[in-house]
SESE-959140 format. One record per residue: residue in one letter; chain; x, y, z of N, C-alpha, C in turn. Coordinates in steps of 0.001 Angstrom, whole numbers, plus 500000, padded with zeros to 6 digits. Layout:
<sites>
<r A, c A, n.c1 X, n.c2 Y, n.c3 Z, ca.c1 X, ca.c2 Y, ca.c3 Z, c.c1 X, c.c2 Y, c.c3 Z> .
...
</sites>
This chain:
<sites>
<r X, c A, n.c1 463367, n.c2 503508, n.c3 493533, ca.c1 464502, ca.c2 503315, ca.c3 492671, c.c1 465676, c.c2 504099, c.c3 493235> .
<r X, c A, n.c1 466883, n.c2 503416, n.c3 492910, ca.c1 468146, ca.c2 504037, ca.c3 494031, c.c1 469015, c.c2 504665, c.c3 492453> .
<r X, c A, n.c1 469377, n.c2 505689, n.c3 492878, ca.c1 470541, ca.c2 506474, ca.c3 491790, c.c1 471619, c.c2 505963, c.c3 492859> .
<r X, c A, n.c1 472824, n.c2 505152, n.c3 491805, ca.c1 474001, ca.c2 505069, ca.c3 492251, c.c1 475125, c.c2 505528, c.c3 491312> .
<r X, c A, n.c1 475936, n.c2 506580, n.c3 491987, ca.c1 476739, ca.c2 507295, ca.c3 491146, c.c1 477983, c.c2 506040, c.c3 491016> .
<r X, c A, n.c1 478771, n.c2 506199, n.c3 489918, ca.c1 480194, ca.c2 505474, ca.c3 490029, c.c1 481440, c.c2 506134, c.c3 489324> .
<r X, c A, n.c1 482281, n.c2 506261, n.c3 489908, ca.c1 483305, ca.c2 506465, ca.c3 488707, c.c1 484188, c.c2 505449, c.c3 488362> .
<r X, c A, n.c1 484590, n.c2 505580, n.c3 486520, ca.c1 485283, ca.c2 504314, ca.c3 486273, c.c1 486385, c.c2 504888, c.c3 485832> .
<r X, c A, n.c1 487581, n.c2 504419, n.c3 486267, ca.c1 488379, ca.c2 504679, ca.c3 485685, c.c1 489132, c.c2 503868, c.c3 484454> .
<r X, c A, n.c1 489505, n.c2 504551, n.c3 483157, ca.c1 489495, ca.c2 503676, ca.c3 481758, c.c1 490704, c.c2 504218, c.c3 481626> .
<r X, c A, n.c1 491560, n.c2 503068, n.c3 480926, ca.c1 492763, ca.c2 503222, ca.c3 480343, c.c1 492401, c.c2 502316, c.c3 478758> .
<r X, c A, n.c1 492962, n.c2 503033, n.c3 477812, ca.c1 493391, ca.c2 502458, ca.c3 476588, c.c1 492104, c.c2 501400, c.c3 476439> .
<r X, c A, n.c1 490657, n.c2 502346, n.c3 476733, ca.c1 489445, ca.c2 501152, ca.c3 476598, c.c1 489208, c.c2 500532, c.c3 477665> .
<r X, c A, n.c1 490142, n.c2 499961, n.c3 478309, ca.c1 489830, ca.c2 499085, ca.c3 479390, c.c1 489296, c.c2 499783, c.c3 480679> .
<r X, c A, n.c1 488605, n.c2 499362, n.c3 481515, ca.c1 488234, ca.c2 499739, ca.c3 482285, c.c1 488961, c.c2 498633, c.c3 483896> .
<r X, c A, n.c1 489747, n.c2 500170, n.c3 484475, ca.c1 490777, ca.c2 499518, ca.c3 485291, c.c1 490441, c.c2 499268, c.c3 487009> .
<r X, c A, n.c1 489167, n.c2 500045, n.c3 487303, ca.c1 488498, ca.c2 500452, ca.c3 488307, c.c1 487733, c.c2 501048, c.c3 488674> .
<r X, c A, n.c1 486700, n.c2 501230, n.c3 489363, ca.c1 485120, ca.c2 501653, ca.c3 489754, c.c1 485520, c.c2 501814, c.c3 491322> .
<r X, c A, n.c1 485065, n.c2 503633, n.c3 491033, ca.c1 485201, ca.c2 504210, ca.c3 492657, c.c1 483759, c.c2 505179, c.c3 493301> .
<r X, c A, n.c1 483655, n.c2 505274, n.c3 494187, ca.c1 482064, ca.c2 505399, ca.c3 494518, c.c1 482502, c.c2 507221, c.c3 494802> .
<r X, c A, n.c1 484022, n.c2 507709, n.c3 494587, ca.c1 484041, ca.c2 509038, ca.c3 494806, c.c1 484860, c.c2 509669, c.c3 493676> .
<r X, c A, n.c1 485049, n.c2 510876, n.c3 493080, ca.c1 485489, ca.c2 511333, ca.c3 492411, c.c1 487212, c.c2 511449, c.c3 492689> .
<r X, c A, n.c1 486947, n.c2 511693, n.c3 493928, ca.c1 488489, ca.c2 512049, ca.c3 494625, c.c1 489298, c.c2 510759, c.c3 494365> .
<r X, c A, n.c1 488449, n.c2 509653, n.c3 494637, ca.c1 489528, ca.c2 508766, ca.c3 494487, c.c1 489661, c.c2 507752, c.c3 493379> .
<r X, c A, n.c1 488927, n.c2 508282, n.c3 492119, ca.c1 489128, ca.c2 507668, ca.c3 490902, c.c1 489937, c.c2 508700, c.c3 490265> .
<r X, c A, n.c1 490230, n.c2 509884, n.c3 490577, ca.c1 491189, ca.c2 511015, ca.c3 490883, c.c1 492927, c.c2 510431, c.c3 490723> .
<r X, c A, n.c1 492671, n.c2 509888, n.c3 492311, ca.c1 493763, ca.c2 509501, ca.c3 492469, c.c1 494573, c.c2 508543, c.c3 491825> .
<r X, c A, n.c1 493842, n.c2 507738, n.c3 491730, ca.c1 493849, ca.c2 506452, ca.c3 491120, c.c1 494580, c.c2 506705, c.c3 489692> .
<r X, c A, n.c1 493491, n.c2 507531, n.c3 489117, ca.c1 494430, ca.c2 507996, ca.c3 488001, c.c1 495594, c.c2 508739, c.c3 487614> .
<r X, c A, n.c1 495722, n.c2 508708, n.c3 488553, ca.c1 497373, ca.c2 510090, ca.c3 489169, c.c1 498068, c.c2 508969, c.c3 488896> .
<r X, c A, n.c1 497782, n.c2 507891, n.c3 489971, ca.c1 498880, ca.c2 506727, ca.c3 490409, c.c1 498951, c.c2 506030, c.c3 489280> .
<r X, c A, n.c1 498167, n.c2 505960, n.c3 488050, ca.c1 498392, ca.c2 504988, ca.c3 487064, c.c1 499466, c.c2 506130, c.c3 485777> .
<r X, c A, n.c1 499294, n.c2 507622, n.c3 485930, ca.c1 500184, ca.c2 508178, ca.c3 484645, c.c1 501512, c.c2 508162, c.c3 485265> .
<r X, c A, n.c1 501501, n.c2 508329, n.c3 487006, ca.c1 503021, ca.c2 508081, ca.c3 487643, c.c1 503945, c.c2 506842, c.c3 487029> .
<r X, c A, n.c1 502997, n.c2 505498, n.c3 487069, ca.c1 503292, ca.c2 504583, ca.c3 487068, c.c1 503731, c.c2 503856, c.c3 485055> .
<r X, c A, n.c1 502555, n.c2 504895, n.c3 484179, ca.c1 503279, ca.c2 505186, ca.c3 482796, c.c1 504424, c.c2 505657, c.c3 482440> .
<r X, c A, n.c1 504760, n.c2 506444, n.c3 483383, ca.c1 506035, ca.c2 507623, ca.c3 483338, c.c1 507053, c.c2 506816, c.c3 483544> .
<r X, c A, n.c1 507014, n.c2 505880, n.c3 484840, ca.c1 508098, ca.c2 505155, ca.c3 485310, c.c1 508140, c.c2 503780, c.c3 484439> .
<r X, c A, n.c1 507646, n.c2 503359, n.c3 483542, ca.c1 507289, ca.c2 502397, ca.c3 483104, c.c1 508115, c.c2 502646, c.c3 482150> .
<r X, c A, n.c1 507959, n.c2 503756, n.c3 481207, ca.c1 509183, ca.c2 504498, ca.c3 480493, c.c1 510254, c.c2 504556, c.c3 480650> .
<r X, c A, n.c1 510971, n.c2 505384, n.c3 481756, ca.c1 511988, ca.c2 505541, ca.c3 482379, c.c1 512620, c.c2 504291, c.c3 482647> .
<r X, c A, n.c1 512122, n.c2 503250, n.c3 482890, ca.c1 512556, ca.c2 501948, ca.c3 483650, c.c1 513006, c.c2 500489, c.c3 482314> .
<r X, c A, n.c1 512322, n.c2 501171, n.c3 480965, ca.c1 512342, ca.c2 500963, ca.c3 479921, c.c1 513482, c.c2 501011, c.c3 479336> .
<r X, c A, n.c1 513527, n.c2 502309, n.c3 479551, ca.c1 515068, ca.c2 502885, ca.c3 478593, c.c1 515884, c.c2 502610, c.c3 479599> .
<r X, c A, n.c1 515983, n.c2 502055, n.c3 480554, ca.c1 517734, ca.c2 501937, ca.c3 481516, c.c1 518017, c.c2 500474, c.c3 480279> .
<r X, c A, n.c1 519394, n.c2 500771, n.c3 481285, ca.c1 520112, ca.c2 499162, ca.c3 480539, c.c1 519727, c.c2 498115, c.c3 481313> .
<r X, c A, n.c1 518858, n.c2 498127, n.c3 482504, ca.c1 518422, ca.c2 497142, ca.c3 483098, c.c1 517620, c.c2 496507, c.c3 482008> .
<r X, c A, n.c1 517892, n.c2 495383, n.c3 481950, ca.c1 516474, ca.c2 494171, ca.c3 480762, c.c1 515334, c.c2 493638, c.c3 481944> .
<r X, c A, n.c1 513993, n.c2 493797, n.c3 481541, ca.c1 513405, ca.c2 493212, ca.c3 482155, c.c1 512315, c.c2 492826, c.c3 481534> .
<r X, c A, n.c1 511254, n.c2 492162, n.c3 481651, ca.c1 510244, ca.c2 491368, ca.c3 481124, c.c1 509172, c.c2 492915, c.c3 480987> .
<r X, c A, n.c1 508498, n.c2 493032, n.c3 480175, ca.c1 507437, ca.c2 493794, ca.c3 480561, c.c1 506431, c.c2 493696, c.c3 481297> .
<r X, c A, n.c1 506185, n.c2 492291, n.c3 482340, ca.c1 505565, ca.c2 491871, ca.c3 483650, c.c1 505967, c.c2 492610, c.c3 484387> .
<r X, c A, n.c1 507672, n.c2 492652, n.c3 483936, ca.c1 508456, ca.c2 493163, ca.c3 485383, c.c1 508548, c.c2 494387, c.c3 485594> .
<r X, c A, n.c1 508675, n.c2 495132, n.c3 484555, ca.c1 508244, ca.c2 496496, ca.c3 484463, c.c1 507355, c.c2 497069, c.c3 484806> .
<r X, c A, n.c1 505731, n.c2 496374, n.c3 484163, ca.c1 504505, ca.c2 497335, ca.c3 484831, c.c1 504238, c.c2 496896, c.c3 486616> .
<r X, c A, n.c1 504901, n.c2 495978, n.c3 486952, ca.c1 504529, ca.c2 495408, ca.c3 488416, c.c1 505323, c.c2 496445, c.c3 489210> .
<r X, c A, n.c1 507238, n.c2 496620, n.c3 488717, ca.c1 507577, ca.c2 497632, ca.c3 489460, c.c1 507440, c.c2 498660, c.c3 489262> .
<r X, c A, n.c1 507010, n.c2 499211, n.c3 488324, ca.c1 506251, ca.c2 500571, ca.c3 487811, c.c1 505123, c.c2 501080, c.c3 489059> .
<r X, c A, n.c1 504200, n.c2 499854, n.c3 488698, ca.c1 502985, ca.c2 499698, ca.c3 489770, c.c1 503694, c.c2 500256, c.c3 491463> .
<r X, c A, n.c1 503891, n.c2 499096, n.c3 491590, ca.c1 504745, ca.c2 499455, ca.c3 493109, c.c1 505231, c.c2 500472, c.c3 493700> .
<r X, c A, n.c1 505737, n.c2 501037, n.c3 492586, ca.c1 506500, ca.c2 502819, ca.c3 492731, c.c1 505656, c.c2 503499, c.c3 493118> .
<r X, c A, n.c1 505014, n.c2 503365, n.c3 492011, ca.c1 504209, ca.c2 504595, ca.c3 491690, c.c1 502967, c.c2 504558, c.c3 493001> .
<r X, c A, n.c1 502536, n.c2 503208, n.c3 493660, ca.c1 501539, ca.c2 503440, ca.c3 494519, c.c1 502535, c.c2 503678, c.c3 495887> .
<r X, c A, n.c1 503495, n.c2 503390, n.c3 495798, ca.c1 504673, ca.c2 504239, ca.c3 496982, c.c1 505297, c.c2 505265, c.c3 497030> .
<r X, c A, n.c1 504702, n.c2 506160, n.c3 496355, ca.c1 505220, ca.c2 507075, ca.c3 496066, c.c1 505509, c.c2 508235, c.c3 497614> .
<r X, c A, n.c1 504251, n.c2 508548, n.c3 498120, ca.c1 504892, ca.c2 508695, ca.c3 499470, c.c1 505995, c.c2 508437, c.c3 500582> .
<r X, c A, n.c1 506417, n.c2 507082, n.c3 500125, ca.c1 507515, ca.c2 506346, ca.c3 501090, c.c1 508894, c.c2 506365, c.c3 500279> .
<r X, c A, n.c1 508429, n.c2 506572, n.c3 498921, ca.c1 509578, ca.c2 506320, ca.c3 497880, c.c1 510384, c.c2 507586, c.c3 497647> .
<r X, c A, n.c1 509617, n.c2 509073, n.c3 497912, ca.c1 509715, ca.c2 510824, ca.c3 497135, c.c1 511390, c.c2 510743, c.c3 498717> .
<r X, c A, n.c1 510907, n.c2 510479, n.c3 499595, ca.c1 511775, ca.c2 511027, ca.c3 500996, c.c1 512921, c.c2 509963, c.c3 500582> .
<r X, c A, n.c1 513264, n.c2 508558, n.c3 500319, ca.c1 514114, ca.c2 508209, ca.c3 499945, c.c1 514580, c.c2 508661, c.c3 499104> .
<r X, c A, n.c1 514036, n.c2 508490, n.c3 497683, ca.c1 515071, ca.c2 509439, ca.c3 496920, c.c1 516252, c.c2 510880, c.c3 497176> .
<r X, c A, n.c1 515515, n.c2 511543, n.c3 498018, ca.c1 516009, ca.c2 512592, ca.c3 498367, c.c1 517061, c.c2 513242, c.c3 499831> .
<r X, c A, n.c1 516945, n.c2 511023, n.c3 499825, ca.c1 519062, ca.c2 511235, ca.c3 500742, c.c1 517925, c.c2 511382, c.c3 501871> .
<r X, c A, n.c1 516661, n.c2 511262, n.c3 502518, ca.c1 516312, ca.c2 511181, ca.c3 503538, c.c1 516330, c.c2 509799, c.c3 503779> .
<r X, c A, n.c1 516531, n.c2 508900, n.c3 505379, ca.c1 516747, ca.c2 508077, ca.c3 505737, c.c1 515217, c.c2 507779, c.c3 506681> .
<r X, c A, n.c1 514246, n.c2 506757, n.c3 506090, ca.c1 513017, ca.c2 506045, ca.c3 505999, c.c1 513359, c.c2 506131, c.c3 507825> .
<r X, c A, n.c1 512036, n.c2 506290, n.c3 508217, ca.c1 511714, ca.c2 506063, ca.c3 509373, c.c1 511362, c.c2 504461, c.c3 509952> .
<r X, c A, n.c1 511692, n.c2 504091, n.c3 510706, ca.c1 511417, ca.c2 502674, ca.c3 511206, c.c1 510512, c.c2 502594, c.c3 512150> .
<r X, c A, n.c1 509318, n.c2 501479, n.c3 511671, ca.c1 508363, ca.c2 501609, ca.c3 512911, c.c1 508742, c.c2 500946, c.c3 513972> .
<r X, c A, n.c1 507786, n.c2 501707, n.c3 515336, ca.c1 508370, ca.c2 501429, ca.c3 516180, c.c1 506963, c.c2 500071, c.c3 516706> .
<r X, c A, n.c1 507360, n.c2 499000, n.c3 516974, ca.c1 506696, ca.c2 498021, ca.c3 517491, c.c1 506432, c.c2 497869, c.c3 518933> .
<r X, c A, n.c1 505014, n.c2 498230, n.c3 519472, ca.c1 505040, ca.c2 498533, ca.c3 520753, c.c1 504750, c.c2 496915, c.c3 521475> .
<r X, c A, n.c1 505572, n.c2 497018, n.c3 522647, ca.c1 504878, ca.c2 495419, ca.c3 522963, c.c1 504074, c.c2 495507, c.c3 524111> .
<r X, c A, n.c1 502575, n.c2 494706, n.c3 524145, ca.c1 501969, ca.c2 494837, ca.c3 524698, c.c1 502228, c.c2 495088, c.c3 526338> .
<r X, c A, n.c1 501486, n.c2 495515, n.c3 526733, ca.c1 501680, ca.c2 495907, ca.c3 528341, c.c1 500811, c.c2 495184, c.c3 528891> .
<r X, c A, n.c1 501784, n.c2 494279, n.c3 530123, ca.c1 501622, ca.c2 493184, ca.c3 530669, c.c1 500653, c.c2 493562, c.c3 532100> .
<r X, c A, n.c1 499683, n.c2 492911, n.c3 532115, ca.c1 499389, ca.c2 493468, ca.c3 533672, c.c1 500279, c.c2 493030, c.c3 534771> .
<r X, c A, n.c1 500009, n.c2 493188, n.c3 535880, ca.c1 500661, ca.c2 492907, ca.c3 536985, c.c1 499399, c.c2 491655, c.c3 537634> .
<r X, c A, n.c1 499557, n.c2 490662, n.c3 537774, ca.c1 498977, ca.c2 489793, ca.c3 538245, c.c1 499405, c.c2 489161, c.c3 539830> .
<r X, c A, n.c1 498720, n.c2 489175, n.c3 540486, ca.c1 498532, ca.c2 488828, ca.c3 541967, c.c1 498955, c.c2 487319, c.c3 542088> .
<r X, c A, n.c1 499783, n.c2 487050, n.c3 542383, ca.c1 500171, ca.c2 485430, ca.c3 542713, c.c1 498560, c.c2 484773, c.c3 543045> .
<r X, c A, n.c1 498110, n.c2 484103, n.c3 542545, ca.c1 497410, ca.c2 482928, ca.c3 542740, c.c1 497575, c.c2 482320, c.c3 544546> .
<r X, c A, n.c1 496718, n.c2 482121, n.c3 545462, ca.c1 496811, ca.c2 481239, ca.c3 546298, c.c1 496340, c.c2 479956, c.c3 546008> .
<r X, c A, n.c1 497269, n.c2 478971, n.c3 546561, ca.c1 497055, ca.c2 477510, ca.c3 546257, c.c1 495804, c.c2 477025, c.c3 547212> .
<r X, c A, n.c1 494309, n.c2 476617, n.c3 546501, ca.c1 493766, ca.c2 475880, ca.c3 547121, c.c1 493896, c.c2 474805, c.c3 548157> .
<r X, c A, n.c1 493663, n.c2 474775, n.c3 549340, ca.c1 493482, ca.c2 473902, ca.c3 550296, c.c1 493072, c.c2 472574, c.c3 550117> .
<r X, c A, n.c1 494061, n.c2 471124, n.c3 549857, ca.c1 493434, ca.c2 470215, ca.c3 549821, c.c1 492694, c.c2 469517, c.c3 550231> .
<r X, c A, n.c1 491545, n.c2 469106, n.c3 550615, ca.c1 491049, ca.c2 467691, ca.c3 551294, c.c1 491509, c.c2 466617, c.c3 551491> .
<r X, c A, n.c1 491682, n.c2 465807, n.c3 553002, ca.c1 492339, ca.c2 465293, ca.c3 553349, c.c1 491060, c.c2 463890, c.c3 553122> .
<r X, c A, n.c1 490713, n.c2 463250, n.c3 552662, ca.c1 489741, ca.c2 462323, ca.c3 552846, c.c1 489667, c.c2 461318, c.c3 553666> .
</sites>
């Protein structure tokens, strides 16, 4: 018989996700009170929006929060850099010798 640990993470009853580590049903739940907070905040502007539109960009934020903390703060986002593959150097081909029949 196998013991399998799980963690679930529950909001308001519901159950929002099942993580096989503590750390990251942890997190998870970090990213979902971020994403309450902003859900609020995004609430009370004078922007109108659907409450779809709210918990989706709520969502979004809040799981960008890494990429999102340095913008806010007048830092200018790094751009990746796209490497392009490196071409070999290939030997000209010699043209086979035809047969004269």
């Amino acid at each position: 018989m196998a013991v399998i640990v799980k963690y679930i993470v529950v909001r308001n009853g519901e159950e929002k996700m099942t993580f096989a580590t503590k750390k990251e049903a942890d997190a998870y739940d970090k990213m979902l009170d971020i994403a309450d907070n902003l859900f609020e905040f995004l609430e009370s502007s004078k922007i109108k929006l659907s409450e779809n539109q709210l918990e989706d960009i709520s969502l979004l934020l809040a799981d960008n929060k890494d990429k999102l903390i340095p913008i806010l703060r007048g830092v200018k986002p790094k751009k990746k850099i796209v490497k392009k593959p490196e071409q070999k150097e290939s030997k000209p081909k010699k043209a086979k010798a035809q047969k004269n029949n």
